[in-house]
N, C-alpha and C positions, 0 to 999 in steps of 0.2 A: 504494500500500500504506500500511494505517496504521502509526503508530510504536508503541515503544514505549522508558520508560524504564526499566532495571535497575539495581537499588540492592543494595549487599551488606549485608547486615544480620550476619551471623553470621561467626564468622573460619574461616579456609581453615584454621586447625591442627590437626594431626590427622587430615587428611580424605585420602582417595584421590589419588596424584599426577592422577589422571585426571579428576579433581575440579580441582584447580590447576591443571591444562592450559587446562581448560574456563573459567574464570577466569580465568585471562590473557589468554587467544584474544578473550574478551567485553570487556578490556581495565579490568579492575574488580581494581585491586591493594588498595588499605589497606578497610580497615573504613570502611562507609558515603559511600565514593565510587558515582558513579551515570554512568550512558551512555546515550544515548539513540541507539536503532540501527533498523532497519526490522524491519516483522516479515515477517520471510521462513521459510519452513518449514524452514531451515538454523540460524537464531537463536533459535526458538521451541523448538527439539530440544534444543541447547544447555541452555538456558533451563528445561529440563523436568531433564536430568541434574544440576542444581546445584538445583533448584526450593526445597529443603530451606535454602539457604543466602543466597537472594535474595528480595529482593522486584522484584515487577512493576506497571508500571499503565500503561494505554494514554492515550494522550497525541490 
């Protein structure tokens, strides 16, 4: 499977707990920390609920 990296570009404040779950879970706390995780169709769902608050780019 290819990778992919996530980078948080915009802040959690304000936003849906369910939103900061989803963000923690991805393991992306402060502003403009980044992961690089597999892309599985479990990360990529993820990845689509917060879409608004991250950036993506395949590796």
């Amino acid at each position: 499977m290819s990778k992919i990296r996530i980078t948080l570009v915009k802040s959690k404040i304000d936003k849906p707990q369910a939103q900061k779950l989803v963000l923690k879970s991805l393991g992306l706390n402060k502003l403009g920390s980044s992961v690089e995780k597999e892309a599985t169709p479990q990360i990529l769902g993820m990845v689509t609920k917060v879409s608004h608050l991250v950036k993506t780019e395949e590796i």
